[in-house]
C-alpha positions as CSV (number, residue, x, y, z in Angstrom):
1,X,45.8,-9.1,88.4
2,X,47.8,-7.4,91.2
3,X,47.4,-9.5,94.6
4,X,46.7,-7.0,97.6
5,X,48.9,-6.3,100.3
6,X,48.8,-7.8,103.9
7,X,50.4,-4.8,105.5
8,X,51.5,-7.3,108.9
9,X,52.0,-10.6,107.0
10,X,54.7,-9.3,104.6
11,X,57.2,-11.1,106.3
12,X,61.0,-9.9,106.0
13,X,59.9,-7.8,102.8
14,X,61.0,-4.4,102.9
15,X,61.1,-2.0,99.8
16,X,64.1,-1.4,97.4
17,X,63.0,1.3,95.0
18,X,59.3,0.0,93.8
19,X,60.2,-3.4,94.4
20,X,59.7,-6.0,98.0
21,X,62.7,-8.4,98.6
22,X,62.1,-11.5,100.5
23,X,65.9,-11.7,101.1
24,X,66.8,-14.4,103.9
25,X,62.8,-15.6,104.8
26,X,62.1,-16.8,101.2
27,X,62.1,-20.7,102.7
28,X,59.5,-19.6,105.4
29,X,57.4,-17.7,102.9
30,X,57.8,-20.2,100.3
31,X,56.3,-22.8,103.3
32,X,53.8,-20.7,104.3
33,X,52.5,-20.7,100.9
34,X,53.2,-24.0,100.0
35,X,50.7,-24.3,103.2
36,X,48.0,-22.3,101.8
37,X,49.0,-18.7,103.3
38,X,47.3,-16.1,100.8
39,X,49.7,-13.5,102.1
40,X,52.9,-15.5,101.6
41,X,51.9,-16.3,98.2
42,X,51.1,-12.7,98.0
43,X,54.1,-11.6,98.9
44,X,55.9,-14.1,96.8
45,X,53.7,-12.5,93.5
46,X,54.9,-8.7,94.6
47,X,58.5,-10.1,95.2
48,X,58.8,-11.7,91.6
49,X,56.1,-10.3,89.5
50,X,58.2,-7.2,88.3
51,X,61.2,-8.7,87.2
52,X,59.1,-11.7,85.8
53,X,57.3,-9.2,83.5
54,X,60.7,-7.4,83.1
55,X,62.1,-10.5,81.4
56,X,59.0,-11.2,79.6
57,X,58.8,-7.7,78.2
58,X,62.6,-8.0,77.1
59,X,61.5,-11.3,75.1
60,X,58.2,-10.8,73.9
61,X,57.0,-7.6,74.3
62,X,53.2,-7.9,72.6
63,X,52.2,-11.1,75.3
64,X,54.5,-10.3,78.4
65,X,51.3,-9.8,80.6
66,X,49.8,-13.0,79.1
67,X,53.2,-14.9,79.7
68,X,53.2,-13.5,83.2
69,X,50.0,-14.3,84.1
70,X,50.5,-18.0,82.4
71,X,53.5,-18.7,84.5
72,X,51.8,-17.8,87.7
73,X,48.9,-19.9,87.1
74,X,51.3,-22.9,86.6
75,X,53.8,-22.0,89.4
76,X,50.5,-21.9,92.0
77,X,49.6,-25.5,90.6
78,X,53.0,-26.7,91.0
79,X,54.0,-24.8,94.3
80,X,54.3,-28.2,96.9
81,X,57.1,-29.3,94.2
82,X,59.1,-26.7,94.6
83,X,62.0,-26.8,97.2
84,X,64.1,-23.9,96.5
85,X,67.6,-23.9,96.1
């Protein structure tokens, strides 16, 4: 369930091969979504998604999509407890 693009709103990202990089404005896109921003948790999802499914696939292979998808539902329940680090 890809999340669309905000064009503007991609703050800091810029693209390495296929892949966005937050780099040094993950706290203030992490904020903004821990605020509500659709685009900063959008361009958190594009950031992570593709080494997140990366991993996945490496692990389990047959549910990597399903593992994906689980984790994201729980990280977007769970977002305001997150601080970074």
């Amino acid at each position: 369930m890809p999340i669309p693009h905000r064009g503007a709103h991609a703050v800091g990202a810029h693209a390495v091969g296929a892949h966005a990089v937050i780099g040094v404005e993950f706290d203030s896109v992490l904020r903004a979504a821990q605020a509500g921003a659709e685009w900063a948790f959008a361009t958190l999802y594009r950031d992570i998604n593709p080494r997140l499914l990366r991993y996945f696939a490496a692990q389990a292979p047959s549910v990597a999509e399903d593992l994906a998808s689980e984790t994201w539902l729980a990280a977007a329940g769970r977002l305001h407890l997150f601080s970074g680090g």
